[in-house]
C-alpha positions in Angstrom: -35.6 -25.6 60.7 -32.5 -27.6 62.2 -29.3 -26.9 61.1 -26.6 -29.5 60.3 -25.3 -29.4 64.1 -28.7 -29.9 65.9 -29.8 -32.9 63.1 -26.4 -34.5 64.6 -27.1 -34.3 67.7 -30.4 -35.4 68.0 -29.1 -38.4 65.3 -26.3 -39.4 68.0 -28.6 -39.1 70.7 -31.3 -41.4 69.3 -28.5 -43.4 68.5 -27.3 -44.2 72.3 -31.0 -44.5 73.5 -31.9 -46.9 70.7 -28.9 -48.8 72.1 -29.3 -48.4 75.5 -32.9 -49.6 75.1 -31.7 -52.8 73.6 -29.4 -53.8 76.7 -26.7 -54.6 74.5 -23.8 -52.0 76.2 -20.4 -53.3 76.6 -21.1 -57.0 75.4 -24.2 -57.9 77.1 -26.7 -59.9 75.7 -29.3 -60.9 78.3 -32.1 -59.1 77.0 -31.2 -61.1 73.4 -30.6 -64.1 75.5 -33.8 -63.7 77.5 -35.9 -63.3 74.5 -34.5 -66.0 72.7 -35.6 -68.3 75.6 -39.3 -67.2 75.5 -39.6 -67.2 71.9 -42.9 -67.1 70.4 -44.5 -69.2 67.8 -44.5 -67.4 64.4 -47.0 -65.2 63.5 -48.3 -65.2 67.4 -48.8 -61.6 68.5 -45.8 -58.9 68.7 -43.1 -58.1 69.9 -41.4 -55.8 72.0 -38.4 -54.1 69.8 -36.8 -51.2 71.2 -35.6 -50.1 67.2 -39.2 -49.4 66.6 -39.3 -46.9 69.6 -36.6 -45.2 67.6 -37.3 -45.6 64.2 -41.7 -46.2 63.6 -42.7 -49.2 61.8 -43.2 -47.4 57.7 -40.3 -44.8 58.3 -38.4 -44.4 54.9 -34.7 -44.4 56.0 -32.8 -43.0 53.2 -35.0 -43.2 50.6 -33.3 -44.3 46.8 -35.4 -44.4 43.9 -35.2 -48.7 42.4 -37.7 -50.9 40.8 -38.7 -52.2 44.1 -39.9 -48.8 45.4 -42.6 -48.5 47.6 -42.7 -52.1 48.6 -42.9 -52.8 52.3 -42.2 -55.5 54.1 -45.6 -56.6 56.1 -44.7 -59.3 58.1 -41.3 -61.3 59.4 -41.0 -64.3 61.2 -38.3 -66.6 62.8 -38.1 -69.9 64.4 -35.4 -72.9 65.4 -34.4 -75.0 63.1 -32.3 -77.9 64.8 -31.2 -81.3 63.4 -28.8 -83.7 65.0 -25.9 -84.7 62.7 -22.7 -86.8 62.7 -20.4 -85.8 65.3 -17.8 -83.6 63.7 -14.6 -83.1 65.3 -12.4 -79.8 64.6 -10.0 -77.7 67.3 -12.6 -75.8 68.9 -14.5 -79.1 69.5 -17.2 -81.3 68.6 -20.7 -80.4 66.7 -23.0 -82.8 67.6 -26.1 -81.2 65.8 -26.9 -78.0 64.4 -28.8 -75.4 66.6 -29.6 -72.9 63.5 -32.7 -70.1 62.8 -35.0 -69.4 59.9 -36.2 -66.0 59.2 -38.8 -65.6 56.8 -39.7 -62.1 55.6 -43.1 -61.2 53.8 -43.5 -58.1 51.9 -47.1 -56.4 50.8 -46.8 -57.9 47.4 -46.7 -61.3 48.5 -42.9 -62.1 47.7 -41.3 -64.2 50.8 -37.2 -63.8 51.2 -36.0 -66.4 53.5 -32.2 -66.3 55.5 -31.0 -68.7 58.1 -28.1 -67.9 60.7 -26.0 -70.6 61.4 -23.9 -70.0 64.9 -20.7 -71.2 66.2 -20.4 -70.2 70.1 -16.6 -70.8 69.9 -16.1 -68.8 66.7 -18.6 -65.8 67.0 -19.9 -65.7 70.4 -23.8 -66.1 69.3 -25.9 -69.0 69.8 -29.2 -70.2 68.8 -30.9 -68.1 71.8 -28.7 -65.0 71.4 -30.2 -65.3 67.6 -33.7 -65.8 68.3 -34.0 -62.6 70.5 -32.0 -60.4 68.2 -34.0 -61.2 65.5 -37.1 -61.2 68.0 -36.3 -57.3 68.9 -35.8 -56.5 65.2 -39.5 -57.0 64.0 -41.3 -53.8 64.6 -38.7 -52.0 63.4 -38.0 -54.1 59.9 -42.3 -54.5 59.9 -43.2 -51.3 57.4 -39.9 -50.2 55.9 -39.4 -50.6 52.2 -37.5 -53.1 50.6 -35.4 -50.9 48.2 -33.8 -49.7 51.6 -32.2 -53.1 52.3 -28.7 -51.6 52.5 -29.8 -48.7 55.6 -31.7 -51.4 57.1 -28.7 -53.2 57.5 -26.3 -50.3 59.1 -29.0 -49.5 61.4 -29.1 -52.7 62.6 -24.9 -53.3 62.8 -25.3 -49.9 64.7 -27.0 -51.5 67.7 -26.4 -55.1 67.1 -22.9 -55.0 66.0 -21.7 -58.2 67.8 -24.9 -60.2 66.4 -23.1 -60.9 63.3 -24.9 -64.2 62.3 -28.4 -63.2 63.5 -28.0 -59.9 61.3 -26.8 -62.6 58.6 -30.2 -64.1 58.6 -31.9 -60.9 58.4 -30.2 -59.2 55.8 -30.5 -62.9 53.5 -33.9 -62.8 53.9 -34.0 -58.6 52.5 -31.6 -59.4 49.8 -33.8 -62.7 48.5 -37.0 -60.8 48.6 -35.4 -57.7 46.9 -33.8 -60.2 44.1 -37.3 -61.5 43.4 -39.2 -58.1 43.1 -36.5 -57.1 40.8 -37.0 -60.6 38.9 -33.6 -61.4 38.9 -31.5 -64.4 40.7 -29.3 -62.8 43.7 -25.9 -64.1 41.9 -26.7 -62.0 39.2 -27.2 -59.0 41.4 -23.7 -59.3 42.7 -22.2 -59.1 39.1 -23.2 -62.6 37.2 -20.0 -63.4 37.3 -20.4 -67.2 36.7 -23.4 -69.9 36.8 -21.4 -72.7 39.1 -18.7 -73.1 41.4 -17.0 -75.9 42.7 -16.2 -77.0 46.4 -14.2 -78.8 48.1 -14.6 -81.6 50.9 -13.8 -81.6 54.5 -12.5 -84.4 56.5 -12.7 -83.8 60.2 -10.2 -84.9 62.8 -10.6 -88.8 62.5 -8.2 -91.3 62.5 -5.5 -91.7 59.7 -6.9 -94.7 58.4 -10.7 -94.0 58.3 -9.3 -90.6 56.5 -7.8 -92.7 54.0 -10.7 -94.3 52.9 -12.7 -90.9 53.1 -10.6 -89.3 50.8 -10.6 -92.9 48.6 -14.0 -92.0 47.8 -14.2 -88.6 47.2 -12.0 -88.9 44.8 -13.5 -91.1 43.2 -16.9 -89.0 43.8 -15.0 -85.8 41.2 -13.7 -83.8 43.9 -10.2 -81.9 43.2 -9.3 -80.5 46.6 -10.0 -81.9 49.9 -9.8 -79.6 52.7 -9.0 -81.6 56.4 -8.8 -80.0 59.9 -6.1 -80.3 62.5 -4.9 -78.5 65.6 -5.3 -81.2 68.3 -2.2 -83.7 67.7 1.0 -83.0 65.4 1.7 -86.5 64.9 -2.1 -87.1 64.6 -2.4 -84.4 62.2 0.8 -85.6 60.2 -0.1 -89.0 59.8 -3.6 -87.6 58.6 -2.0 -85.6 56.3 0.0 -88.7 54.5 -3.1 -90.8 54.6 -5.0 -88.5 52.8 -2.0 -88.1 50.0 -2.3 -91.9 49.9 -5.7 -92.3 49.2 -6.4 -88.9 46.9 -2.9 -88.8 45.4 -4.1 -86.6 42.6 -6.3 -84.1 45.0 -5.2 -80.7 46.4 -4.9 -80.8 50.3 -6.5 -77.5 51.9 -5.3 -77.5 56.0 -7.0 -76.3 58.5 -5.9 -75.4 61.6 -9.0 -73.6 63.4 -6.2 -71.4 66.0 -5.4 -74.7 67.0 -1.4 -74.2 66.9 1.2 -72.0 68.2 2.9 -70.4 65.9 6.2 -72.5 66.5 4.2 -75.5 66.4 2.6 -74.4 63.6 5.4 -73.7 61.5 7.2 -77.3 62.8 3.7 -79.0 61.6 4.0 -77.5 58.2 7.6 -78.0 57.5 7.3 -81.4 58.4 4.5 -81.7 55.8 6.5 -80.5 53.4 9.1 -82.5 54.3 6.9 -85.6 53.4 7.0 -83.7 49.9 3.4 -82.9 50.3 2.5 -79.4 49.5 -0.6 -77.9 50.4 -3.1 -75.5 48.8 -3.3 -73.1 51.7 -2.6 -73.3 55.8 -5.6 -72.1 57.0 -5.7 -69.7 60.5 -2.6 -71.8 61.7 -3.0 -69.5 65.2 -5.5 -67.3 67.6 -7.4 -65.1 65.6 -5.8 -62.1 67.3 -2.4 -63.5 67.0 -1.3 -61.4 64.0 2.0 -61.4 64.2 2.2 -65.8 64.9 0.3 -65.6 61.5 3.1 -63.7 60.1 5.5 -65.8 61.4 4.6 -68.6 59.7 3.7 -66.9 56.8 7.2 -65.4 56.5 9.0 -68.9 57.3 6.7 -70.9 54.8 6.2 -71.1 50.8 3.0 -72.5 51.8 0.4 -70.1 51.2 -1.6 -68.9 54.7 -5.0 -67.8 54.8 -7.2 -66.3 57.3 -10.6 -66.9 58.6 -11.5 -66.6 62.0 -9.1 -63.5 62.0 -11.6 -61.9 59.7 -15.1 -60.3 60.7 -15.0 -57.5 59.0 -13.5 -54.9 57.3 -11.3 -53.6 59.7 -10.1 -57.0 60.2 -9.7 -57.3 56.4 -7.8 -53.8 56.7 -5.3 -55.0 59.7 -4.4 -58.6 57.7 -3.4 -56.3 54.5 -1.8 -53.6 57.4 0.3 -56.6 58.9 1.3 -58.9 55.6 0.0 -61.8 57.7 -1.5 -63.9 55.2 -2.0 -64.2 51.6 -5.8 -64.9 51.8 -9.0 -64.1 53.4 -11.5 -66.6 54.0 -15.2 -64.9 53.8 -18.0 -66.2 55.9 -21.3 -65.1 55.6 -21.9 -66.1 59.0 -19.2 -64.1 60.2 -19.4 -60.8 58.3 -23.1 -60.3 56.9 -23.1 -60.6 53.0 -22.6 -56.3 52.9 -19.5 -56.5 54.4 -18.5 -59.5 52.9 -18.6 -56.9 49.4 -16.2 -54.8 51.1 -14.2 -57.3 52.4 -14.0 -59.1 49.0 -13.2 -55.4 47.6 -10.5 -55.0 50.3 -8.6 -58.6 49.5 -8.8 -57.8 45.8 -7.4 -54.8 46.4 -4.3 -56.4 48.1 -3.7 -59.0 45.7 -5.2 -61.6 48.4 -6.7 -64.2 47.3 -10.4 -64.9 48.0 -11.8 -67.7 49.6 -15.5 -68.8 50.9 -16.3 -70.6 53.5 -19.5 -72.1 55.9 -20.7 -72.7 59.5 -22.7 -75.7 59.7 -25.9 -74.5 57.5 -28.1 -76.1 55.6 -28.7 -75.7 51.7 -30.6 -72.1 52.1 -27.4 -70.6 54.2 -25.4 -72.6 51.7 -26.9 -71.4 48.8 -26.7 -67.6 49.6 -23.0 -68.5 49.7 -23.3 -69.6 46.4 -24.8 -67.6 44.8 -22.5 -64.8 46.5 -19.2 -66.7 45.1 -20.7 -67.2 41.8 -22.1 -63.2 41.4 -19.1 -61.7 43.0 -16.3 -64.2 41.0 -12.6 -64.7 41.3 -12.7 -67.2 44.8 -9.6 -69.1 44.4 -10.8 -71.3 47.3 -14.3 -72.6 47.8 -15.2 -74.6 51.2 -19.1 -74.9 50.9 -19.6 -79.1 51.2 -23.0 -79.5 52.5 -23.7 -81.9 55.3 -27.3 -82.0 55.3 -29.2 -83.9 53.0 -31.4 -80.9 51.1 -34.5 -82.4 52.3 -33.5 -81.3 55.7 -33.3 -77.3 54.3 -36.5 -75.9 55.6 -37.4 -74.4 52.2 -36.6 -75.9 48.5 -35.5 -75.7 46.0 -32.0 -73.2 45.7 -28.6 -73.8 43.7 -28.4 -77.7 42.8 -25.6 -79.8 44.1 -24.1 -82.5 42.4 -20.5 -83.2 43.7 -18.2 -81.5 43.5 -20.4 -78.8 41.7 -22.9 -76.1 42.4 -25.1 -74.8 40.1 -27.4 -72.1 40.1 -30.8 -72.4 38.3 -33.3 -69.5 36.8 -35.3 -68.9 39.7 -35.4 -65.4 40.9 -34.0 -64.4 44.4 -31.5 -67.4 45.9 -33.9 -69.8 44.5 -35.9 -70.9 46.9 -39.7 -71.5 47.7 -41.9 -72.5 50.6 -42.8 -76.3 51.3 -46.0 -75.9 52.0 
């Protein structure tokens, strides 16, 4: 029998094939990329997955003893899910349309879980290709492994996948719903219970002063308490914003954000300057570069304003290094960004700091949006929530899920996130 040293080894060496297999060394992604491109209609034959050469299709990987034991997951499929959408302008650019995947997972029982990554090439590197092969090369080695091992599935996958954030998003959304529904309970009560329905804010894009105005006229009048708005293209432009929305919603909490889009001088001048208009917003959100630490601290030193960051923040080592450096008073949790296991530990990690918590969203439709929900809601104590949908819920590729009725989300009895096939 092995000892200790040998099962090592042979671990870390199954390890480096499994990865050098995948073609994903040193930040390449063509064999994701190429798969992507050539994906195949769902349910049409199989795929080539170099985790299944490593791990066989039914291998038990750190087995734990739950209600769901024994279940396996039989079948998984993914496809594109595009829509076009009103342009919406921010400081990394325009979105024109959403270029998003579905992942649908089956297990022996029955029981479908379905997740849905949502990509932002500026902010994460993926896109809708990279997301479709990652998920592609996944299959044989999810196809057979039993649900109640949701939580190894997922480090094995972050071993060779690590920069695939979003397209391991999917993935692990579509375990956790499926577990949640064996288990008979909804996912928000999994994560704690905390609370039933949250309330979000709105987002005003960088648009005019005056057609900003009337935006935030009505969304005021619509219930909502906080708008958020973006800037990071134009001080003066982002100034006069500012005011317009004060004039129009002068009863609403203003949430800036700055996507990187500012030095830190300039970002710091930009603030003051709203402050000088005896305007005083709820948070100044990732006023700099992501890997621009100590900008962030500058202006979070030479500000009352609170600072919060969000592209800054992948992980937990990233949620380690903004508590290390005293660079901002809040962390901003994407599912998209982090995968909702390490969004735990990241929540863990802020509380732990006396950060505040916020959650935010890519540009998803209701089933990505709900998982944030219902993540928020189980987990409590989000100071900040940033999860305005921009879809009508018709376009969500499944129904059903938390209900929306501005500015409130509610989540209703069904097990799982909530949601059920169209067909």
């Amino acid at each position: 029998m092995p000892n200790l040293v040998d099962q090592w080894n042979q671990m870390m060496s199954t390890r480096r094939t499994f990865i050098k297999q995948g073609g994903l060394t040193a930040g390449g992604l063509a064999t994701a990329t190429a798969l992507g491109a050539a994906v195949m209609p769902a349910g049409a034959g199989s795929y080539s997955a170099p985790v299944a050469a490593v791990l066989p299709a039914g291998r038990n990987i750190y087995p734990a003893p739950g209600a769901a034991d024994g279940i396996k997951i039989s079948k998984m499929f993914v496809e594109p899910l595009s829509i076009e959408m009103e342009p919406f302008p921010i400081a990394l650019g325009a979105m024109t349309h959403l270029d998003n995947a579905f992942v649908r997972i089956v297990l022996e029982n029955g029981i479908e879980g379905y997740g849905e990554a949502a990509p932002i090439m500026t902010i994460s590197g993926e896109n809708q290709q990279t997301i479709l092969g990652t998920i592609n090369s996944c299959r044989e080695f999810i196809i057979g492994q039993d649900i109640n091992n949701y939580r190894a599935i997922s480090y094995t996958l972050k071993s060779a996948f690590w920069a695939q954030a979003t397209a391991r998003c999917a993935i692990e959304m579509a375990l956790l719903d499926a577990y949640t529904k064996t288990l008979n309970i909804p996912f928000s009560r999994f994560l704690g219970g905390t609370e039933t329905r949250v309330e979000t804010d709105y987002t005003i894009a960088i648009v005019p002063a005056e057609q900003a105005k009337k935006e935030a006229i009505q969304l005021a009048a619509e219930g909502f308490r906080v708008i958020k708005t973006k800037v990071g293209v134009s001080l003066k432009e982002d100034v006069d914003r500012i005011l317009a929305i004060r004039d129009g919603a002068p009863d609403c909490g203003i949430l800036i954000d700055a996507n990187q889009g500012y030095s830190p001088k300039t970002a710091l001048r930009f603030i003051n300057e709203v402050v000088n208009h005896d305007i005083y917003p709820v948070m100044f959100e990732q006023p700099v570069h992501k890997n621009d630490l100590a900008g962030m601290k500058y202006v979070r030193d030479n500000t009352e304003i609170l600072v919060g960051a969000d592209e800054s923040v992948f992980t937990r080592a990233d949620a380690i290094n903004i508590v290390r450096t005293g660079c901002a008073d809040a962390i901003n949790i994407k599912l998209m960004k982090s995968c909702i296991i390490e969004a735990l530990d990241i929540a863990a990690i802020a509380r732990s700091a006396n950060l505040k918590l916020m959650i935010g969203c890519m540009v998803e439709t209701n089933l990505a949006l709900g998982c944030a929900v219902h993540f928020a809601a189980g987990v409590g104590g989000f100071d900040f929530i940033d999860l305005d949908p921009s879809f009508d819920a018709t376009e969500c590729p499944v129904k059903g899920g938390p209900v929306y009725t501005a500015p409130y989300w509610t989540i209703g009895q069904g097990h799982g996130l909530g949601f059920s096939s169209r067909q």
